[in-house]
TITORBA-428319 format. One record per residue (C-alpha): residue number from 1; x, y, z. Coordinates in steps of 0.001 Angstrom, whole numbers, plus 500000, padded with zeros to 6 digits. Layout:
! TITORBA-428319
+------+--------+--------+--------+
! resi !     xx !     yy !     zz !
+------+--------+--------+--------+
!  NUM !      X !      Y !      Z !
...
+------+--------+--------+--------+
END
This chain:
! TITORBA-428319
+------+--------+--------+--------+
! resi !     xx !     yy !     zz !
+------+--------+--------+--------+
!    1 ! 500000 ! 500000 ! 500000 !
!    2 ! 501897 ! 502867 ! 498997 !
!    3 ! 500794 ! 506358 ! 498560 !
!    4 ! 502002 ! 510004 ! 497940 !
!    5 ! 505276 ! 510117 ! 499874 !
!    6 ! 506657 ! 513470 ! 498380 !
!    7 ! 506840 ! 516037 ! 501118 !
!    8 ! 506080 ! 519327 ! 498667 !
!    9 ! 502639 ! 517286 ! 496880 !
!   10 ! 501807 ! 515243 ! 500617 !
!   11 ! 500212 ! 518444 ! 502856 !
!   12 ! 501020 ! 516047 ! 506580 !
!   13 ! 504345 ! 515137 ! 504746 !
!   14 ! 504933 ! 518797 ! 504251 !
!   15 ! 503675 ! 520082 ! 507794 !
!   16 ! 505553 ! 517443 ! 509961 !
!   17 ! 508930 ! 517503 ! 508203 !
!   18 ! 509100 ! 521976 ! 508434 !
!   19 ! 507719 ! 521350 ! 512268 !
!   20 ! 511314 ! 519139 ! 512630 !
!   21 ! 513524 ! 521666 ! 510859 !
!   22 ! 512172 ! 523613 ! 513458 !
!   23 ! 512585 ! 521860 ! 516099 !
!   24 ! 516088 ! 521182 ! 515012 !
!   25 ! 516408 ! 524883 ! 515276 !
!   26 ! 514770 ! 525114 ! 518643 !
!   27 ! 516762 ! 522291 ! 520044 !
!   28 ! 520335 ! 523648 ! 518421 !
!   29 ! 519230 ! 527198 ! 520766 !
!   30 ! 518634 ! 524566 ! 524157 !
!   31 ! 521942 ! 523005 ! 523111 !
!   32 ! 524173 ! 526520 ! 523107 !
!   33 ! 522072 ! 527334 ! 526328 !
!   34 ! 523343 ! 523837 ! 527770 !
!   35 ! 520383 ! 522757 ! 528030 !
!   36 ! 521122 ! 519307 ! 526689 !
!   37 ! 518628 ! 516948 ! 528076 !
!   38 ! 515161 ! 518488 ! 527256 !
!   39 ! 516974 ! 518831 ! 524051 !
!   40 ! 517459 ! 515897 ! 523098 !
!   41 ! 514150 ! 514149 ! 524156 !
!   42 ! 512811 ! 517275 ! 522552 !
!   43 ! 514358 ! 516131 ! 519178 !
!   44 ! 513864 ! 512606 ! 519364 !
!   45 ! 510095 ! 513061 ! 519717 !
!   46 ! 509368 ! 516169 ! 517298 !
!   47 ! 511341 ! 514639 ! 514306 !
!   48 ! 509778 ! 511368 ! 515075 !
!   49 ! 506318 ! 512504 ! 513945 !
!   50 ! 507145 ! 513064 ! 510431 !
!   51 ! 509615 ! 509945 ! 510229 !
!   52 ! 506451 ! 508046 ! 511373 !
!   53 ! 504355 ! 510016 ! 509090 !
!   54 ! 506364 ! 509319 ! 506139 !
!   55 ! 507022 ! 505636 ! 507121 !
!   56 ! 503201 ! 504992 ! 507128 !
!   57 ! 503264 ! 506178 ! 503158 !
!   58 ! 505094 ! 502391 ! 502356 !
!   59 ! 502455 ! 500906 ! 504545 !
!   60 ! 501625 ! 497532 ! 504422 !
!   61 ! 498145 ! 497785 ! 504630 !
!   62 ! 495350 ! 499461 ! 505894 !
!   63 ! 495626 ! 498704 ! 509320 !
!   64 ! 499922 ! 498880 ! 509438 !
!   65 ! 499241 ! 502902 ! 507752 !
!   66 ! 496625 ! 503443 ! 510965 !
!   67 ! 499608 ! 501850 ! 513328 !
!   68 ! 502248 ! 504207 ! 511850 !
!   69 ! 499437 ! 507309 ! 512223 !
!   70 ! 499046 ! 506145 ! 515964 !
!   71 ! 502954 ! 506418 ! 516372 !
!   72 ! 503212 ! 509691 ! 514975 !
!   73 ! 499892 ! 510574 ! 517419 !
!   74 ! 502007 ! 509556 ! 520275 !
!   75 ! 505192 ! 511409 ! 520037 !
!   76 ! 502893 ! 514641 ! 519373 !
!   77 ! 501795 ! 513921 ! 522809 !
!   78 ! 505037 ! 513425 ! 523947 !
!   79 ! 506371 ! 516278 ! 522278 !
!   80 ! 503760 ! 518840 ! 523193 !
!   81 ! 504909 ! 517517 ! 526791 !
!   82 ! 508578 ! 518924 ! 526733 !
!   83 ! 507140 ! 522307 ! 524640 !
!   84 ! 504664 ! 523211 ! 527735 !
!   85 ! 507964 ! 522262 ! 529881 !
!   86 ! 510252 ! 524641 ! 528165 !
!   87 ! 507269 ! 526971 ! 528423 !
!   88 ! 506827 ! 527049 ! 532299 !
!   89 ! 510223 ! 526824 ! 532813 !
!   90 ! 512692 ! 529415 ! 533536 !
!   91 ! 514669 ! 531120 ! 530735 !
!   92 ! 513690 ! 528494 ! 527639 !
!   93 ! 512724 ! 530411 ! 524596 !
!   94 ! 509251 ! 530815 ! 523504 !
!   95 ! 507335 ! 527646 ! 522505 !
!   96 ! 503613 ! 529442 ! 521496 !
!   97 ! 504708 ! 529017 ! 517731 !
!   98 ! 505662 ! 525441 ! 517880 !
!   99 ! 502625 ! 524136 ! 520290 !
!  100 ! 500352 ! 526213 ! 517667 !
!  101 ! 502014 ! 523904 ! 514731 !
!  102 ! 501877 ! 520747 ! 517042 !
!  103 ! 498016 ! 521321 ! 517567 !
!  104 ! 497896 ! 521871 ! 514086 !
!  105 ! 499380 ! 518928 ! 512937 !
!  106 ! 497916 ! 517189 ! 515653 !
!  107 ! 494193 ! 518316 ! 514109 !
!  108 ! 495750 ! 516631 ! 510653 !
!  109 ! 497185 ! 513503 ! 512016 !
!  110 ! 494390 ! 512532 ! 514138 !
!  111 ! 491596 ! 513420 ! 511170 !
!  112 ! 493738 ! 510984 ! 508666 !
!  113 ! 493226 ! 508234 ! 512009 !
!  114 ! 489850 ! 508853 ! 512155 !
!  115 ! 489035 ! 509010 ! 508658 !
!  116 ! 491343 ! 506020 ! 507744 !
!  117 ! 489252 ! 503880 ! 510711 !
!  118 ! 486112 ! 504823 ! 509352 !
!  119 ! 487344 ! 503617 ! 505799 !
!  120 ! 488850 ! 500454 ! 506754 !
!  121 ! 485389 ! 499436 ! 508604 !
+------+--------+--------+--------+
END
């Protein structure tokens, strides 16, 4: 079961691989600030969504696509975790842009879950 796996034509492709340059960005900032553990769960989970994302375009069927969605659903959760962290905690840069762009891709994700479910019925 493959489908559209080109990040500029694929609109959740798109979204969740500009959300990691980002949070590449973001987590480069924590690094200089030695801020090195929030970091790097930081990056492990926020790249994750795409990677996840982009693995469930090879899926092997219906219900392995849903899996990979479910994934990607996860480390959202995970990574809006460490954003509201950074955000309540003393001197971490501003994370309002990149929990607006996780709920938005959240919105996405979770749609394609429930929309795939419904179709797979």
């Amino acid at each position: 079961m493959t489908v559209n796996t080109s990040i500029e034509t694929n609109p959740v492709l798109k979204l969740t691989f500009d959300f990691a340059l980002d949070i590449i960005t973001y987590c480069e900032t924590l690094d200089k600030s030695g801020k090195y553990v929030i970091s790097k769960q930081l990056l492990k989970s926020g790249t994750s969504i795409g990677a996840n994302a982009n693995e469930a375009q090879d899926a092997e069927s219906k219900a392995d696509f849903i899996h990979k969605f479910k994934i990607s659903s996860k480390e959202i959760k995970e990574t809006k975790y460490w954003l509201k962290l950074c955000q309540h905690s003393k001197e971490y840069p501003d994370t309002n842009a990149l929990l607006n762009r996780l709920l938005e891709i959240e919105k996405v994700v979770n749609k394609i879950i429930a929309s795939s479910k419904k179709n797979h019925l």
